[in-house]
LOTIBA-664295 format. One line per field, with one value per residue (C-alpha): residue number from 1; x negated, y, z negated. Coordinates in pm, whole numbers, always signed. Example, Ala and Ser with C-alpha at 12.3 -4.5 7.8 and 13.67 -1.06 7.14 Angstrom:
<sites>
num = (1 | 2)
u = (-1230 | -1367)
v = (-450 | -106)
w = (-780 | -714)
</sites>
This chain:
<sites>
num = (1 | 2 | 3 | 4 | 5 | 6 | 7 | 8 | 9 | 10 | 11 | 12 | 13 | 14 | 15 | 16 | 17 | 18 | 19 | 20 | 21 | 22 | 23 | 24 | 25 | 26 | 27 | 28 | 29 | 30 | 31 | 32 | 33 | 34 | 35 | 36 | 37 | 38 | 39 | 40 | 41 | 42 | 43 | 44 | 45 | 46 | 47 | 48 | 49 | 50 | 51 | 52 | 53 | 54 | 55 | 56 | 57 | 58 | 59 | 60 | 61 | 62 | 63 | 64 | 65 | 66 | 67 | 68 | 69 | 70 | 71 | 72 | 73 | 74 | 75 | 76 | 77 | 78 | 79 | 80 | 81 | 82 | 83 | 84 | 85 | 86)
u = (+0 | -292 | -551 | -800 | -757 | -1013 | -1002 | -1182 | -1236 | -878 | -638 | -586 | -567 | -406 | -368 | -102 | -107 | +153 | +345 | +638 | +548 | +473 | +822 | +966 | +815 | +1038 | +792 | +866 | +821 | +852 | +537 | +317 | +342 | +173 | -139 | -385 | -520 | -373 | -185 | -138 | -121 | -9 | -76 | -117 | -377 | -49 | +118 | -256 | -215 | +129 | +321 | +307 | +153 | +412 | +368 | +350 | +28 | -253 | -482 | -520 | -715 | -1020 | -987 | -817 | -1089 | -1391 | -1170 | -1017 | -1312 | -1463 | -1156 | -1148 | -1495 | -1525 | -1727 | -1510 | -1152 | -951 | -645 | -393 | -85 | +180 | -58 | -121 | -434 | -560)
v = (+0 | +285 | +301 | +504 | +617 | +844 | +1066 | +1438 | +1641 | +1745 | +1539 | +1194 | +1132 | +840 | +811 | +568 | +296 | +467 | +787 | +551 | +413 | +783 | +872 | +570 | +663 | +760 | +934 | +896 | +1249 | +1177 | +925 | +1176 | +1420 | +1173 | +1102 | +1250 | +1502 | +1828 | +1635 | +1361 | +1367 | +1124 | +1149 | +975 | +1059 | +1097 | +1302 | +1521 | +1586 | +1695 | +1763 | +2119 | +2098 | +2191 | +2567 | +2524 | +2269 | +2545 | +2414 | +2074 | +2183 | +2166 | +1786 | +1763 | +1944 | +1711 | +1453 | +1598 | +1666 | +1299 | +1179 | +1463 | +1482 | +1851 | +2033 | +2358 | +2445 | +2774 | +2664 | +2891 | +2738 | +2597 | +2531 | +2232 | +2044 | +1975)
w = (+0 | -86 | +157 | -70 | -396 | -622 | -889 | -881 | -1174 | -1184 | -958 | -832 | -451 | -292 | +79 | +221 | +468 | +692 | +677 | +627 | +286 | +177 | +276 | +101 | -260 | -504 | -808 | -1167 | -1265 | -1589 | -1557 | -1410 | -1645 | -1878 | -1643 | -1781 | -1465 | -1354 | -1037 | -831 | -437 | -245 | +164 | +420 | +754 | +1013 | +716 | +678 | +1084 | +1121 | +750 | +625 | +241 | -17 | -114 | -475 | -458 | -317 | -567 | -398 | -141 | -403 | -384 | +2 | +164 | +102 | +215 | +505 | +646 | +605 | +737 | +1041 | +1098 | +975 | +818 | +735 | +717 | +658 | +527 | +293 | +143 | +344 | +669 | +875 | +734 | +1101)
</sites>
């Protein structure tokens, strides 16, 4: 079901198998506010290339970036909230 998952010094990252499975999770809210980082993102590479990031979540892109760009092959971004990660 995860493809990768690691942990950064303040979120989790898991990337899916498909874009499918990501759509299909249903997250315990509750449960996550007990994990003991700042947040948890779930993605998966189709969702990176062509989903719009949630607004609220511009601190991810601490953790996204680095793996973005092993993932895309690049080496630098500009990305502001709400963009494409592409």
């Amino acid at each position: 079901m995860a493809r990768f998952v690691s942990r950064h010094a303040f979120d989790y990252l898991a990337e899916m198998d498909s874009e499918e499975i990501l759509r299909k999770l249903t997250p315990d809210h509750t449960a996550l506010r007990e994990v003991p980082v700042r947040g948890v993102m779930v993605t998966s590479l189709i969702a990176l290339l062509r989903a719009p990031e949630d607004p609220v979540t511009g601190s991810a892109h601490t953790g996204l970036g680095p793996y973005c760009g092993e993932k895309l092959g690049k080496r630098e971004f500009i990305v502001m909230t709400g963009e494409l990660l592409a």
